[in-house]
C-alpha positions as semicolon CSV with decimal commas, in nm:
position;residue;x (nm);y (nm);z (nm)
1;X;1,771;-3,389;14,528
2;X;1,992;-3,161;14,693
3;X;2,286;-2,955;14,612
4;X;2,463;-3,154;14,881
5;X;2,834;-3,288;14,871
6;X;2,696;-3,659;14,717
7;X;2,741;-3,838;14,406
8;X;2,389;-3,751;14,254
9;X;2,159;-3,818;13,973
10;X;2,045;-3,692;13,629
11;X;1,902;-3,500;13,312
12;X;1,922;-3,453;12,994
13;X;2,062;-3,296;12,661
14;X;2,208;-3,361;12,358
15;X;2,502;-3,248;12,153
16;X;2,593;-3,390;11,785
17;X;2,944;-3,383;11,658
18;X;3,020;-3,516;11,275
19;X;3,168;-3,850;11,250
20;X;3,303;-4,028;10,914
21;X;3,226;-4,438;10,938
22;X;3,183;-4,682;10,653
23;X;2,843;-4,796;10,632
24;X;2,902;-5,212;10,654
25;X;2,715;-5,211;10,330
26;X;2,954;-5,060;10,148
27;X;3,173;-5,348;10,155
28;X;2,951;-5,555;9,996
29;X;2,816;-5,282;9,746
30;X;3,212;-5,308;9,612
31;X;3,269;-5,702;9,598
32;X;2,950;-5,728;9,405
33;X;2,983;-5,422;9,176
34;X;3,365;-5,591;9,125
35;X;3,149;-5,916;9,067
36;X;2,906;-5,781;8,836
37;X;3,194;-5,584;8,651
38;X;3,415;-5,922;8,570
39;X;3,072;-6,138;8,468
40;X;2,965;-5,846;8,256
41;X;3,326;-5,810;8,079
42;X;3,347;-6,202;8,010
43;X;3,011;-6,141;7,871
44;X;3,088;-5,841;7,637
45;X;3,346;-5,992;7,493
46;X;3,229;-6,360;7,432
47;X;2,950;-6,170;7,204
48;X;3,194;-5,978;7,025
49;X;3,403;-6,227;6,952
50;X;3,182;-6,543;6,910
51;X;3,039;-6,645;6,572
52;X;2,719;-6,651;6,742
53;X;2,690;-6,302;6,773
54;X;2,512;-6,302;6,436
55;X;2,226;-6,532;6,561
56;X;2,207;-6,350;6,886
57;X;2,180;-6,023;6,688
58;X;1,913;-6,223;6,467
59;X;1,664;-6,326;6,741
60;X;1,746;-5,967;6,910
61;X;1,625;-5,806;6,609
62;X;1,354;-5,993;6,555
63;X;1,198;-5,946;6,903
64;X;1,279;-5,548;6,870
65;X;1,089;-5,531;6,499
66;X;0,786;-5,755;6,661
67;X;0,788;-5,438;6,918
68;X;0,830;-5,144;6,674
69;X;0,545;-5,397;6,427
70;X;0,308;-5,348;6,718
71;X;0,376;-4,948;6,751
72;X;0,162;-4,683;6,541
73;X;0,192;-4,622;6,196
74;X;0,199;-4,261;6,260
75;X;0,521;-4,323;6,485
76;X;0,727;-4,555;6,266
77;X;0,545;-4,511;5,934
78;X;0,687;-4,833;5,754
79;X;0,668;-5,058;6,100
80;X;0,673;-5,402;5,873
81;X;0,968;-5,274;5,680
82;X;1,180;-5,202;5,920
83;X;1,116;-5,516;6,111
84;X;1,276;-5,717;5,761
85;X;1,533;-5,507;5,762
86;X;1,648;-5,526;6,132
87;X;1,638;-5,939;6,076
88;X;1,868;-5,943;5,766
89;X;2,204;-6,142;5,837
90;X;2,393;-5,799;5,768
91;X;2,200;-5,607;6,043
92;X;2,159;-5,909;6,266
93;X;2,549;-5,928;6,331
94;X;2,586;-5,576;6,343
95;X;2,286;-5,628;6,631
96;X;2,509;-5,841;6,811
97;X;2,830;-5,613;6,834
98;X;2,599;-5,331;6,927
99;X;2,444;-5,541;7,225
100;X;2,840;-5,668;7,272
101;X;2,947;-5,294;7,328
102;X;2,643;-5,206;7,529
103;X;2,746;-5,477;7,782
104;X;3,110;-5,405;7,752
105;X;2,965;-5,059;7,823
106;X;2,768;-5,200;8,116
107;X;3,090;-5,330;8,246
108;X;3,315;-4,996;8,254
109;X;3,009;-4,871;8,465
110;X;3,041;-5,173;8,750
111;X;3,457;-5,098;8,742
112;X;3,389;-4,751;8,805
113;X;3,175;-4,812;9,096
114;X;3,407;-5,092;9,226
115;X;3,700;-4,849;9,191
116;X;3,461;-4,577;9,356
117;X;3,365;-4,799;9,684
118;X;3,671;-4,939;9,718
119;X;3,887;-4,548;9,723
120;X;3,599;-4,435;9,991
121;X;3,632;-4,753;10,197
122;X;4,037;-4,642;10,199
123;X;3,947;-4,312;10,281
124;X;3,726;-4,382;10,590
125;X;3,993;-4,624;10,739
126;X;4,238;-4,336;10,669
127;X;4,050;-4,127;10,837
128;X;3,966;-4,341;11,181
129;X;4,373;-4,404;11,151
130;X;4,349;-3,994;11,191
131;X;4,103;-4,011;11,448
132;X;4,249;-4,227;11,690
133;X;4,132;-4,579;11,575
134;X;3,780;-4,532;11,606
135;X;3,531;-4,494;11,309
136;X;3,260;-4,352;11,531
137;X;3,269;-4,247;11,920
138;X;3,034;-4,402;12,161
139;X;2,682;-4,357;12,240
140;X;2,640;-4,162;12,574
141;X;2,365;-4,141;12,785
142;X;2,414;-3,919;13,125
143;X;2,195;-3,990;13,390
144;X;2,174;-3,711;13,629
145;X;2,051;-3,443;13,870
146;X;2,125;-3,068;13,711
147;X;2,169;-2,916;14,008
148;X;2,402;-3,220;14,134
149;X;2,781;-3,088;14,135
150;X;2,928;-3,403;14,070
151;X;2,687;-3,471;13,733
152;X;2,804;-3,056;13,644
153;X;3,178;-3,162;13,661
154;X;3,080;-3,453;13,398
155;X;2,885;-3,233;13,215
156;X;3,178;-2,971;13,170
157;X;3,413;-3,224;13,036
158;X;3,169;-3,399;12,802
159;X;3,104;-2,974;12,689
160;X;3,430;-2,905;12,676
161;X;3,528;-3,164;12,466
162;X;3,221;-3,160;12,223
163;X;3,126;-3,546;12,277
164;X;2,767;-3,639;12,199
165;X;2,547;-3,697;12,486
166;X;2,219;-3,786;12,607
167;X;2,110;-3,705;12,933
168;X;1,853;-3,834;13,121
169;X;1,740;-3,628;13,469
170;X;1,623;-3,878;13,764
171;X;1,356;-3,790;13,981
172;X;1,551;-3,753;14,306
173;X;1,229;-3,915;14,512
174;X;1,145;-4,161;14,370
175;X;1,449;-4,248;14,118
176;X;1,256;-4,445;13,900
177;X;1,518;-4,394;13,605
178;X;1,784;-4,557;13,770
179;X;1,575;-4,865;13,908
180;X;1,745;-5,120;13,699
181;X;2,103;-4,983;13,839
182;X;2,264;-5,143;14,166
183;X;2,445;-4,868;14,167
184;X;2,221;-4,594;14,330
185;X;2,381;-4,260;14,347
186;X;2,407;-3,989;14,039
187;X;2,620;-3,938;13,823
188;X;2,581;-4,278;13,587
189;X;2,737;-4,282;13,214
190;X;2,619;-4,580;13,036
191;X;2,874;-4,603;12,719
192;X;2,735;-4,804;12,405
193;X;2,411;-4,930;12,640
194;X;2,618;-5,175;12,748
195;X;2,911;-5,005;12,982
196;X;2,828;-4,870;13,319
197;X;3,060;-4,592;13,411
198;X;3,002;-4,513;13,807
199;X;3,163;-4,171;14,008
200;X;3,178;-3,824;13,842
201;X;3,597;-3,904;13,899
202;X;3,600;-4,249;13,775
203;X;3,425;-4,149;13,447
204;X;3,594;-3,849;13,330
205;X;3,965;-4,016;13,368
206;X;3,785;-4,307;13,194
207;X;3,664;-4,082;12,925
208;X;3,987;-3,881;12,882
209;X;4,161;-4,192;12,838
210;X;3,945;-4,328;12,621
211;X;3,970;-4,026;12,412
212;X;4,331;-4,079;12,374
213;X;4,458;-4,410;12,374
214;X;4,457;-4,600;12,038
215;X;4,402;-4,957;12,145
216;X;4,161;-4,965;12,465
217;X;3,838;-5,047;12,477
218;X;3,593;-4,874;12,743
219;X;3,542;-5,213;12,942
220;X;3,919;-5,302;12,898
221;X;3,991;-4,888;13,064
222;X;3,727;-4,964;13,337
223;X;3,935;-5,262;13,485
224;X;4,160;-5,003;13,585
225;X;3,944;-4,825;13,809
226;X;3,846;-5,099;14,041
227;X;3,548;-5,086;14,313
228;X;3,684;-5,100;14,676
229;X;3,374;-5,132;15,012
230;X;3,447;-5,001;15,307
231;X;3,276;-4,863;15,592
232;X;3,290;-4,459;15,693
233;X;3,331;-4,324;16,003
234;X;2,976;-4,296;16,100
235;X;2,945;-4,656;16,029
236;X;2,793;-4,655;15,665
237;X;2,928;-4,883;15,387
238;X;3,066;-4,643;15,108
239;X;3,213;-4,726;14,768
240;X;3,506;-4,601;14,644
241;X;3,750;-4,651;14,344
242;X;4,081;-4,673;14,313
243;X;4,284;-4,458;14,049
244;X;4,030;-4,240;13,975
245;X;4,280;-3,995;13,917
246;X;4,453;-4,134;13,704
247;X;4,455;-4,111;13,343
248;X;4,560;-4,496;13,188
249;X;4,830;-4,365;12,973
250;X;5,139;-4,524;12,796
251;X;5,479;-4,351;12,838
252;X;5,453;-4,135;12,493
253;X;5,083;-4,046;12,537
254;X;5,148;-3,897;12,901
255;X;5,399;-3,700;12,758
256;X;5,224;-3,577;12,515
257;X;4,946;-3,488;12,754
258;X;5,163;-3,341;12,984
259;X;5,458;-3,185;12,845
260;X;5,559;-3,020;13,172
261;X;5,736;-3,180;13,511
262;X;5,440;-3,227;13,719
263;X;5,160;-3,143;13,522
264;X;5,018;-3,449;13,592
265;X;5,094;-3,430;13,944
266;X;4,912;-3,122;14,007
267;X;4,597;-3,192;13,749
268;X;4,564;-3,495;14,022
269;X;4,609;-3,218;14,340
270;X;4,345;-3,027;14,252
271;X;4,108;-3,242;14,089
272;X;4,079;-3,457;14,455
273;X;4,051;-3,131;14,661
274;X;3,754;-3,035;14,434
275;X;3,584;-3,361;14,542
276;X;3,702;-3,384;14,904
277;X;3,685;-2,985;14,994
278;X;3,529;-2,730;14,740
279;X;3,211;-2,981;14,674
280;X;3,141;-2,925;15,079
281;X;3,139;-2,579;15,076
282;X;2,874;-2,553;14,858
283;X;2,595;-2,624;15,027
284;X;2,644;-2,460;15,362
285;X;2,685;-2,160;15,111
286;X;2,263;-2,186;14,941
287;X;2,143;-2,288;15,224
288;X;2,306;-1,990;15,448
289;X;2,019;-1,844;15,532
290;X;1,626;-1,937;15,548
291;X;1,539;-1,681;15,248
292;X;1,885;-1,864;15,044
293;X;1,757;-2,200;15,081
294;X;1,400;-2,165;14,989
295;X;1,586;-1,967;14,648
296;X;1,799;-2,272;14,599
297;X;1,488;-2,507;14,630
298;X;1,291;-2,291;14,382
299;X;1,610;-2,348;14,165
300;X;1,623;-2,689;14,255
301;X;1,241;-2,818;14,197
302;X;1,234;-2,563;13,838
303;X;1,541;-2,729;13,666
304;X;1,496;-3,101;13,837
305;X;1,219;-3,350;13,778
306;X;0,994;-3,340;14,011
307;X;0,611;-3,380;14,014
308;X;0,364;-3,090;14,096
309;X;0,314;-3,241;14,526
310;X;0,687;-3,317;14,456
311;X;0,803;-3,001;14,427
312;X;0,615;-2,803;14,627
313;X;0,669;-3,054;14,934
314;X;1,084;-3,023;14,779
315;X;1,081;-2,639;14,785
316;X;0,920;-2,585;15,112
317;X;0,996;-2,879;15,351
318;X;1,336;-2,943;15,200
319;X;1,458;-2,580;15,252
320;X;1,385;-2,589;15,593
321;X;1,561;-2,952;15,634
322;X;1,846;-2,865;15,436
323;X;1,880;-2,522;15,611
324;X;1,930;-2,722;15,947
325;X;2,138;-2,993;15,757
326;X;2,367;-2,655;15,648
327;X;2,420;-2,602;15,961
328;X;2,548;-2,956;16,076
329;X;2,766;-2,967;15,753
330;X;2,910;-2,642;15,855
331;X;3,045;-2,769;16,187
332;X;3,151;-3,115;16,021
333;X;3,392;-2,927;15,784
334;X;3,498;-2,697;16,092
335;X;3,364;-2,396;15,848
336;X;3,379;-2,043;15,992
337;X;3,062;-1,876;16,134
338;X;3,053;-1,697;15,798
339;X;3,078;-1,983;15,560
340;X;3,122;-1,725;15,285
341;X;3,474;-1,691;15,376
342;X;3,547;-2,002;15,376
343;X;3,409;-2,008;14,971
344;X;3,588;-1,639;14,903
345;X;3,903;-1,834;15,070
346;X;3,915;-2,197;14,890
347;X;3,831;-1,969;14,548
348;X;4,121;-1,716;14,563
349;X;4,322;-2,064;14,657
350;X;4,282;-2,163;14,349
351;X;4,305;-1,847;14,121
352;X;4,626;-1,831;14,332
353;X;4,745;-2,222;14,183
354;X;4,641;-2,097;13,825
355;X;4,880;-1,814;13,849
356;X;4,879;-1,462;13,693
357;X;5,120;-1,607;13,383
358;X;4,829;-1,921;13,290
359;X;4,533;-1,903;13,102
360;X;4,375;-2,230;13,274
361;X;4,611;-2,491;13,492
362;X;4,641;-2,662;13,215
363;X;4,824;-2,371;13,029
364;X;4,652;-2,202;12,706
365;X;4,392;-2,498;12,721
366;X;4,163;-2,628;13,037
367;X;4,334;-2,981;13,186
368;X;4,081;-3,194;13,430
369;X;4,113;-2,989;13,734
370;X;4,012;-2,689;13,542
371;X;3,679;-2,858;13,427
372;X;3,621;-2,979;13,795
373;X;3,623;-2,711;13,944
374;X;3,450;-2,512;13,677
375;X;3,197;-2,782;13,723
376;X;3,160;-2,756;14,103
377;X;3,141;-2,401;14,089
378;X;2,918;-2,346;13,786
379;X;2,594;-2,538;14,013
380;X;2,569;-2,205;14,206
381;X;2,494;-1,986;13,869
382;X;2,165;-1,829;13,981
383;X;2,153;-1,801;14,348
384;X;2,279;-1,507;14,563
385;X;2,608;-1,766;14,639
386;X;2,757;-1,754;14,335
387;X;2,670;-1,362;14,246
388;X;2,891;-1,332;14,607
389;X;3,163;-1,540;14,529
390;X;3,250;-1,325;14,171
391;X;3,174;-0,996;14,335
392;X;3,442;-1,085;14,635
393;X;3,709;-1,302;14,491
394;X;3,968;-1,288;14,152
395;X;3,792;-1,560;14,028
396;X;3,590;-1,412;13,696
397;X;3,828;-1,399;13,430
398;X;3,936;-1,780;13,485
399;X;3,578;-1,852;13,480
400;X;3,468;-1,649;13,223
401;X;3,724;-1,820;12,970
402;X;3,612;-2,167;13,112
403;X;3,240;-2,099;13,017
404;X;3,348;-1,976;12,681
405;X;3,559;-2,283;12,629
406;X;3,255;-2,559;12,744
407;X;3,020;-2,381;12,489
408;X;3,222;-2,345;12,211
409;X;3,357;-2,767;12,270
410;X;3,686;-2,612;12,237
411;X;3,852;-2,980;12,343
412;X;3,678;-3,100;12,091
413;X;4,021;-3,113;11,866
C-alpha cells in the first residue's frame, strides 16, 4: 500500500516481443502432404501405364459428354456430337493419359508442399538453436503494487530486457488478487501459469538465468533458490531465500557474462545493498514532511487500485500514519535528522562505484545492480523526493541513460 521498505504487490501492463515457433500442426500438414504426394504418384503412373487407362478414359468421357449433353445448345452448339466423339476408343485413351498427367500433376503439387513444410520446420528449429533453445519465451504475469520498489526493480529488468509481460495491480487492502497465493507479499511472477516466482531478488536472478542458460527449465532454476523461515529480531517469522544473488551459471556462460575479475562480485555488492539500505531510505524521504506524505498518498491512491472510500481513507489517514511510521523508520536505520542527506549520500555512493570511465556498472550495457537500483530509485519520479535527489547529487546522467535503456528494451538482444 505503501512505499515502505517491503516486498509488495501489483499492476499491470503489457509488452509484445516477436517470437518464431512451429505451429504443432505443421508437422502433420508435412507427413500427410508427403502421404498424399507418394499415393497420388503411384496413382499417376498406374493410369499411364496400365492398359486400363483406355476404359478409365471411356467411362470418364462418357460421364463428361452426359454433362456437356445436359448444357445449352447456345453454349456447346453440337452437345450430342461431342459427347460420341469424347467416348470413341481413340479419345477415351487419350482421356486416360490426360487424367494420368493431371494426377501426376496433382502429385508435384503435394512434393512441393512436403518439401515446403519440411525446409520451414528446419528453419524454426534453426532458429530456437539461435535463440537459446527455446521456440517461444514464457508467459508472464506480474502481480504488483506500482508504487512498490521491489515490483519497480522487476519491472526494470523485465523493460530492460524487452520480455513480454502482464501485470496485474493488487488492491493493497483487501488483496483479493493474490487470495489463492500462500505467499502474501508483492512482487509475485507466475511463469507459464504454472511457476510461482516469489522476492523481487529471487526472480530477476531466476529470470536472467533463465534467459541464458540452454538446458534449464524455470522449475529446475527455482530449486536453486531455496525458501529458508526464520524469525526477526522483533520476533516475526520472515522468509528468506538463499542465493538470490546468484545467477545459476556454468563455467563458460559466467564468463561470458562477466568478462571482467569481479564483475560478478560487485553486480552481487550492490544489488544486496539496494535491498538492505537504499530501499529504507525511501520512505523516510515522501513521507518527510506532513505536506510530502499526503503528495505521496495522492500518488499512491491515483496509480494503485484502490476503491473510491479506499482511497480517500488511503490518502488521508495513511499519510498521517505513515508520516509517524517515517519517523520510527528514521531512527531504526540511525538516519540523520535530515534524512535527505542520508539519500544525497547513499546516491553519490553509488555514482561514485559506477565511476567517471563507465557508462552503467555493468560497462557500456546495464548489469543487475544497475536495474536495481534504477528500480528503487525510479518509485520516487513525481514527488518533491526525487526532484531533490537530481537537483543535489551527480546522479542524472547515469539515470538518464538507464531510463533510455528500459524504454527502448535495449537487453532485449
Amino acid at each position: 500500500m505503501t512505499l515502505v521498505a517491503r516486498e509488495h504487490s501489483r499492476h499491470g501492463h503489457l509488452n509484445t516481443s516477436p517470437t518464431s515457433a512451429v505451429h504443432p500442426g505443421t508437422l502433420c500438414k508435412s507427413n500427410m502432404a508427403a502421404a498424399c504426394t507418394r499415393a497420388l504418384c503411384k496413382v499417376g503412373g498406374g493410369i499411364l501405364e496400365s492398359p486400363a487407362a483406355r476404359r478409365f478414359g471411356t467411362v470418364s468421357s462418357f460421364l463428361v459428354g452426359n454433362v456437356c449433353s445436359r448444357g445449352s445448345g447456345r453454349a456447346y452448339g453440337t452437345g450430342g456430337d461431342r459427347s460420341h466423339r469424347l467416348s470413341s476408343p481413340r479419345t477415351g485413351a487419350a482421356g486416360g493419359r490426360v487424367l494420368g498427367c493431371a494426377v501426376l500433376l496433382g502429385g508435384g503439387l503435394g512434393l512441393y508442399h512436403a518439401v515446403k513444410f519440411r525446409l520451414q520446420r528446419h528453419l524454426a528449429e534453426e532458429e530456437t538453436k539461435v535463440s537459446g533453445g527455446r521456440a517461444g519465451g514464457p508467459s508472464l504475469t506480474l502481480y504488483q503494487y506500482k508504487t512498490c520498489p521491489f515490483c519497480s526493480k522487476v519491472r526494470a529488468f523485465l523493460d530492460y530486457h524487452g520480455l513480454p509481460y502482464e501485470v496485474v495491480e493488487v488492491n493493497p487492502v483487501m488483496r483479493k488478487e493474490i487470495k489463492w497465493s500462500v505467499y502474501r507479499k508483492v512482487p509475485i511472477l507466475m511463469v507459464d501459469t504454472d511457476v510461482q516466482l516469489n522476492d523481487s531478488s529471487v526472480i530477476i536472478s531466476s529470470l536472467k538465468t533463465y534467459l541464458i542458460s540452454k538446458d534449464k527449465s524455470m522449475s529446475d532454476i527455482l530449486r536453486c533458490y531455496p525458501e529458508m523461515k526464520s524469525v526477526n529480531d522483533r520476533g516475526k517469522e520472515v522468509t528468506e531465500y538463499s542465493n538470490k544473488y546468484w545467477v545459476m551459471l556454468d563455467q563458460g556462460e559466467a564468463a561470458a557474462l562477466y568478462p571482467e575479475k569481479g564483475m560478478q562480485k560487485e553486480e552481487m555488492k550492490w544489488r544486496q545493498w539496494a535491498d538492505d539500505w537504499l530501499v529504507h531510505l525511501i520512505s523516510p524521504n515522501v513521507y518527510r514532511t506532513s505536506g510530502e506524505a499526503l503528495a505521496s498518498f495522492d500518488y499512491i491512491v491515483r496509480e494503485g487500485k484502490f476503491g473510491s472510500y479506499e482511497g480517500f481513507f488511503a490518502k488521508y489517514v495513511g499519510a498521517a500514519a505513515m508520516f509517524l511510521i517515517a519517523k520510527r523508520l528514521k531512527s531504526r536505520h540511525n538516519l540523520q535528522d535530515d534524512v535527505r542527506q542520508d539519500l544525497y549520500k547513499a546516491v553519490n555512493e553509488w555514482v561514485a562505484a559506477v565511476g567517471k570511465k563507465r557508462k552503467f556498472m555493468g560497462g557500456d550495457h546495464p548489469n543487475l545492480a544497475d536495474l536495481a537500483v534504477f528500480g528503487v530509485l525510479r518509485v520516487m519520479e513525481g514527488l518533491q523526493a526525487f526532484d531533490d535527489m537530481m537537483e543535489n547529487t551527480k546522479v542524472k546522467p547515469w539515470y538518464r541513460r538507464m531510463e533510455r535503456a528500459s524504454l527502448n528494451h535495449e537487453g532485449r538482444a
